[in-house]
N, C-alpha and C positions, 0 to 999 in steps of 0.2 A: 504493500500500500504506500511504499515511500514517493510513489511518483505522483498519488493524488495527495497527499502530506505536501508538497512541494507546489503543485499546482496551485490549488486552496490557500497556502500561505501567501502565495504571490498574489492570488486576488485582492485577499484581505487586504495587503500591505497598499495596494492604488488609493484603499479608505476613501471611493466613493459608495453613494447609496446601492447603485445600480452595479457595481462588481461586487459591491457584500449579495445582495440579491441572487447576482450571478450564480457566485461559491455555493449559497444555499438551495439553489435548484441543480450547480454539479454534487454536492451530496447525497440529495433524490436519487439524484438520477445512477452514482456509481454506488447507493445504499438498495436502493428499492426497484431500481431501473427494471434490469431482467425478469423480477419476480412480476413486478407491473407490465410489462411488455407482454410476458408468458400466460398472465393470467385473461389481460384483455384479450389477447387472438383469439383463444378459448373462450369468452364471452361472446364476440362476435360470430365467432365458428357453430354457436351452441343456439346462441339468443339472433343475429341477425340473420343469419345464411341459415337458421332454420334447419341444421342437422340436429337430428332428434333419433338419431339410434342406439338403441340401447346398448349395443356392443359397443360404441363409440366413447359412450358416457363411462362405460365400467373401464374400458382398458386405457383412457385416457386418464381418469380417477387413479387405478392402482398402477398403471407402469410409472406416472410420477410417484407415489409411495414405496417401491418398490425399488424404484433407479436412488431413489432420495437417501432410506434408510441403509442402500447396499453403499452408496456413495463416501455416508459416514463411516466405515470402515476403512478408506484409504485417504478425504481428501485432507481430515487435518493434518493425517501425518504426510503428506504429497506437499501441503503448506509448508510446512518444516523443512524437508527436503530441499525444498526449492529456494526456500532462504537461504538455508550453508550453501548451496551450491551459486547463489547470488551473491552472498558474501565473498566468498572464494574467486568469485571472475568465473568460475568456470560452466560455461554459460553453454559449451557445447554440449554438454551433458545432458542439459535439462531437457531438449525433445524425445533423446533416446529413451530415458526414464520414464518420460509420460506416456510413450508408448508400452514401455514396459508393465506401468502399474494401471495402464488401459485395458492390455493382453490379460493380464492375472486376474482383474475386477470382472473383468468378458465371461472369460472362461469361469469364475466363482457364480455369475449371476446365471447362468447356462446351467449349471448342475441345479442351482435353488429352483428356478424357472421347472426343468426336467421332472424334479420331483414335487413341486406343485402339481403341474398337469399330468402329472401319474398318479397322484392322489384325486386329482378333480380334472376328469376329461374334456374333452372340449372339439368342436369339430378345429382340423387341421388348421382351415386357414385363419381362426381366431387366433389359435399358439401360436402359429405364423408370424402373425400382425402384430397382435402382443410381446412376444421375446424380442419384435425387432425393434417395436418402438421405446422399450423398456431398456435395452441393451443400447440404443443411439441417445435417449437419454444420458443413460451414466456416461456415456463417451463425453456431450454434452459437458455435465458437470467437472467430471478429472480436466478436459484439456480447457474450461475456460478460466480454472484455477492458477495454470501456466497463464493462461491469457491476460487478466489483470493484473500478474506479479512484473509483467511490463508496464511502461507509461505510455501505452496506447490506448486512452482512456475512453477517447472518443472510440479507436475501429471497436475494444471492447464494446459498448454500449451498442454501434450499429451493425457488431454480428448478430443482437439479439434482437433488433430491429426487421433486420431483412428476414431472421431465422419468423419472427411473428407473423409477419409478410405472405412469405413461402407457406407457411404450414396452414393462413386462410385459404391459400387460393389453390394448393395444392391439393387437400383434401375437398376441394371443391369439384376438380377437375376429374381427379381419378376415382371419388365415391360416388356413387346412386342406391337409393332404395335396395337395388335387385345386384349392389355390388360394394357390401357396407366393407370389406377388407380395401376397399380404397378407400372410405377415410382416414383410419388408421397409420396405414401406408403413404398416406399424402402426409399429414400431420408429422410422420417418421420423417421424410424423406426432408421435409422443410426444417426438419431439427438438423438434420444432414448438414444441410448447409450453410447452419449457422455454427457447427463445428469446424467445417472445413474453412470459414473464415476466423476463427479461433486459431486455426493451424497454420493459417498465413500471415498471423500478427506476430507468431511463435518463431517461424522461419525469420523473417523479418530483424525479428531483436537478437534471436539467440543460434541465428545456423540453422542452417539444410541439411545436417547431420541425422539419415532416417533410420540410423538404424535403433533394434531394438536392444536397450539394455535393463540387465535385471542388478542394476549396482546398489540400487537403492536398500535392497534383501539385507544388506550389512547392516544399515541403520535402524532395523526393527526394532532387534534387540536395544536400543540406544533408546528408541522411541514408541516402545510399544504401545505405551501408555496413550497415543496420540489415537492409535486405529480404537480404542475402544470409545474415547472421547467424544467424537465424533455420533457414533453408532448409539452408544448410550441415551444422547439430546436426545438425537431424530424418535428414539424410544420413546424415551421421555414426552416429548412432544406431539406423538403418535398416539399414547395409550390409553386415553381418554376416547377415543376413538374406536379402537379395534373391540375394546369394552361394549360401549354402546352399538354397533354396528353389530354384534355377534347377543346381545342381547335380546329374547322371545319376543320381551312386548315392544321395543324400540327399534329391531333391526330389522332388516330385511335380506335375502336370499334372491336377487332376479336371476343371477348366472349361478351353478353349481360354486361353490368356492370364497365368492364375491359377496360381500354382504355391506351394507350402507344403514346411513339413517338417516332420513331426507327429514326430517324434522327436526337433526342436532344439526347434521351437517351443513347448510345455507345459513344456520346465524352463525356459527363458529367462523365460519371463513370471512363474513362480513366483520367481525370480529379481529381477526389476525388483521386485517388491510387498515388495522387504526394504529399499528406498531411503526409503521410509516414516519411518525415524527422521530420515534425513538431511533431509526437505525440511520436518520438524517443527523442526528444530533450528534451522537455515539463517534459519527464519522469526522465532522466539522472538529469535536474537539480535541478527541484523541488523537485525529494528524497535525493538529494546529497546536493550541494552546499547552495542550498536555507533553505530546512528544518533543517540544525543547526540553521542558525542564526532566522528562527521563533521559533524552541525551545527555543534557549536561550533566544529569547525576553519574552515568556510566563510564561518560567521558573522564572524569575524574578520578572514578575508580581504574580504569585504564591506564591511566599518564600516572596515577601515583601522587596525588595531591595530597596535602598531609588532611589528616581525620576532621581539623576542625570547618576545613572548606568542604570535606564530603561533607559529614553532617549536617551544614548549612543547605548544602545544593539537595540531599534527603528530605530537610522539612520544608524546602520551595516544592519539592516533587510530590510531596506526602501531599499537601495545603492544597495543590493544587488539584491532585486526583480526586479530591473530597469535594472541593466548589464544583468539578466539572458531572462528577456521577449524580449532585444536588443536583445541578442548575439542569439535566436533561430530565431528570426523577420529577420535577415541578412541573414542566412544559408538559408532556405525558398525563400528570397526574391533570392538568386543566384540561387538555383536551378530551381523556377519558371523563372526566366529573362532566363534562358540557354535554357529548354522547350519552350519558347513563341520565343524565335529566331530558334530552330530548327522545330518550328512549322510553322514558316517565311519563311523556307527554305525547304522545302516538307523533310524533315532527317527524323520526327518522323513515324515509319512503325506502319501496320496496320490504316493511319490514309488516309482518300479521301480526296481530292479538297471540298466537300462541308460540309464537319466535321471540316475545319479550321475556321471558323467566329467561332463556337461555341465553340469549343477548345480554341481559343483566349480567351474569353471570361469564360471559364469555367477554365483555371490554375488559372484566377484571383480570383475570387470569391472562388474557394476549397481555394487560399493560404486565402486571408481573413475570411473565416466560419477556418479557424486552427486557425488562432491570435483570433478572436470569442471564440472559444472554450477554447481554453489557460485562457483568461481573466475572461470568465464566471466562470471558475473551481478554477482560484485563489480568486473571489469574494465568490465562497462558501465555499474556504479553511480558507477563514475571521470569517464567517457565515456570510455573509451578502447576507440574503437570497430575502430579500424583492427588491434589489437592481437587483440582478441576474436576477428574476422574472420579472421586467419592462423592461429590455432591452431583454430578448427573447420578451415580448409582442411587445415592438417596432419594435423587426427587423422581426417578422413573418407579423404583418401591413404592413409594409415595403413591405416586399418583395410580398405581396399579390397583393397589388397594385399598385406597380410598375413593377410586372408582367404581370398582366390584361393591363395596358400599353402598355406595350414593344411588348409583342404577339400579342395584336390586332391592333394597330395603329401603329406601324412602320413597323413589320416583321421579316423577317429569320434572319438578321444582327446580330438584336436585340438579337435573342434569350439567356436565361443568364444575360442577362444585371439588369434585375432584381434582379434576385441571387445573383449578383458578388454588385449591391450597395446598396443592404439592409444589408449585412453582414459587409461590408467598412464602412459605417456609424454607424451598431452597437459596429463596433471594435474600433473608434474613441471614441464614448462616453462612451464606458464598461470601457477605456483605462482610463479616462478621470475620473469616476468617481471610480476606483479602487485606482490612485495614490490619488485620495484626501481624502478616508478613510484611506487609510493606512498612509498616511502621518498624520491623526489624529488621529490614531488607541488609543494612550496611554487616550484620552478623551472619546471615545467608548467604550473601555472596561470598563473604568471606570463607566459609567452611566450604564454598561449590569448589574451591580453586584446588588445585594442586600443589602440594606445598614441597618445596626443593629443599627440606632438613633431614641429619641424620637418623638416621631408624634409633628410636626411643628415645627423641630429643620431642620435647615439643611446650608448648605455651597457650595459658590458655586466653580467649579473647581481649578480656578483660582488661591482661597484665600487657595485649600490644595497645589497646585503645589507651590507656594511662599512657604507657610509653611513649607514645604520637602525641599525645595530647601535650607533653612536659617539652 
């Protein structure tokens, strides 16, 4: 993200009205862009062009859930990857590897795929249509993770342009009533080609270097901790979901295998599209305001600046992570309180009489899974991976069973209720133990280093922080 870090500053720094304006519609846009781009084609695809097939609904439904939660298995740790290896200069590398961790993600989503529809049949050409749109997905997501870790911010943004583009007009072209594997297949094919311009922003920055490497296999062990990270959220985030959808009196069964809940599902998602502010926010200030003062804190522990300038450059960096996670936590919290009273109020359109318990219930929980999010990302911007890693495990627990809960023993009220306090409770303690690293952070670092003394000499913190200090 250093190259929208860079951008974003520069706007700022002109301190007109209309390039701060600017900054804060390029944050939209490199925050929420794709999701918004991805989401609208499918509104239009669904809502104006009037495709209305059932096969259409379901496999466009679960190959994004499907590409999403398999994704989270490889893309934080692909993030990581690709940072040391951008750190490093060594920049030819990184296409081989993302082909690498493309091939292994392929072939893993192939066997899961395999053994779904071996448990739940399906005529051919739906598995057909389904593995491939599911499978160009995840492609989709691993190569446009390489794609923004360039400062091609703009072609990122307009590969998922033209890819929204392609996938109206494609499934328009190739499906009919009496030939519903061409929507599917149009819809695939136009994801196609917002990868393949992924892979030309790729070539561009970092080499024409095509081949396939598996180098990345070394760093697992290094960063395991990343592939579960990942996987854990999308759970996390998922399971409020698959509860309700697989539940008698709330779910539904149209395909063998496939199940929904058209009555949770259409507010929840109205719901998530109000996190918007937050991942605008989240972006503006963590590359701006925030990441000086973690450089300079770093910086200094790097060059060897004596204790009392770290510690100083520490409480600029602490001071600030706290006014920046407030000042986004407020903004959020108005705009949610403003939704939840015009939710009060029958104002919000598109929305029924019996979508408002769940809507109540769903602003709350998307704004807490944002502050969730927020805090989990500043915990890995620490590395403090092992940490990150226990509080998704908690709040997918969480939410698991205090889903199971809510759905089966109280009801429709309920529903959400789950979601909305498994996410609350893991924003409290993410919150909780984020400030108490960083507030130690100058002791952390220090024990992460390697220390160049003789075997059974050593010292303990304490007695170097006095020693600096005198």
């Amino acid at each position: 993200m250093a190259g929208v870090g860079f951008r974003l500053t520069k706007m700022f720094h002109k301190g007109g009205v209309s390039t701060d304006l600017l900054a804060i519609a390029y944050s939209v846009v490199v925050s929420s862009g794709p999701w918004i781009i991805t989401t609208t084609s499918l509104w239009i695809i669904l809502n104006i062009m009037n495709i209305n097939s059932m096969y259409f609904n379901i496999g466009i439904v679960y190959s994004f859930v499907f590409s999403i939660i398999i994704s989270g298995l490889v893309v934080m740790f692909e993030s990581r990857r690709l940072s040391d290896l951008i750190y490093l200069k060594e920049y030819k590398k990184i296409l081989p590897e993302v082909f690498g961790i493309i091939l292994y993600a392929s072939l893993f989503t192939i066997i899961l795929l395999a053994i779904f529809f071996l448990i739940n049949p399906h005529e051919w050409w739906f598995i057909f249509s389904f593995s491939y749109l599911t499978i160009s997905l995840l492609i989709l997501w691993i190569i446009s993770i390489a794609s923004i870790s360039t400062d091609a911010v703009n072609w990122y943004i307009l590969a998922y342009i033209v890819m929204g583009f392609s996938s109206i007009i494609l499934s328009k072209i190739l499906g009919d009533e009496n030939n519903q594997i061409g929507y599917l297949m149009g819809f695939a094919f136009g994801v196609n080609i917002g990868s393949f311009i992924h892979y030309l922003i790729i070539i561009f920055h970092f080499g024409t270097n095509i081949e396939i490497s598996v180098e990345w296999i070394h760093d697992l062990r290094k960063y395991w901790q990343n592939i579960f990270i990942g996987v854990t959220y999308y759970l996390a985030l998922w399971a409020d979901d698959f509860i309700t959808w697989t539940s008698p009196i709330y779910g539904e069964e149209p395909l063998k295998g496939f199940h929904f809940s058209y009555i949770y599902d259409y507010p929840m998602f109205l719901a998530y599209l109000t996190i918007i502010p937050t991942a605008t926010m989240f972006i503006l200030i963590l590359e701006t305001r925030f990441y000086k003062k973690y450089k300079l804190f770093y910086d200094s522990l790097i060059n060897g600046y004596n204790y009392s300038e770290i510690e100083l450059r520490k409480k600029e960096m602490f001071k600030e992570l706290k006014l920046n996670i407030s000042l986004t936590i407020k903004v959020q919290v108005v705009i949610t309180s403003i939704l939840l009273m015009f939710n009060e109020l029958n104002l919000l359109p598109f929305v029924s009489e019996i979508s408002k318990p769940i809507l109540r219930l769903g602003f709350i929980g998307a704004m807490m899974n944002s502050f969730y999010l927020m805090i989990m990302l500043l915990l890995l911007y620490f590395d403090f991976r092992d940490d990150a890693l226990k509080l998704n495990l908690f709040t997918l627990f969480s939410n698991i069973i205090l889903s199971f809960i809510f759905v089966d023993k109280i009801g429709y009220y309920s529903l959400g209720a789950g979601y909305s306090i498994a996410f609350t409770l893991g924003t409290f303690i993410g919150y909780k133990i984020l400030i108490k690293k960083v507030d130690d952070i100058i002791r952390i670092e220090y024990f992460r280093q390697e220390i160049g003394v003789e075997d059974g000499f050593y010292m303990h913190f304490k007695d170097i922080k006095h020693l600096m200090e005198e």
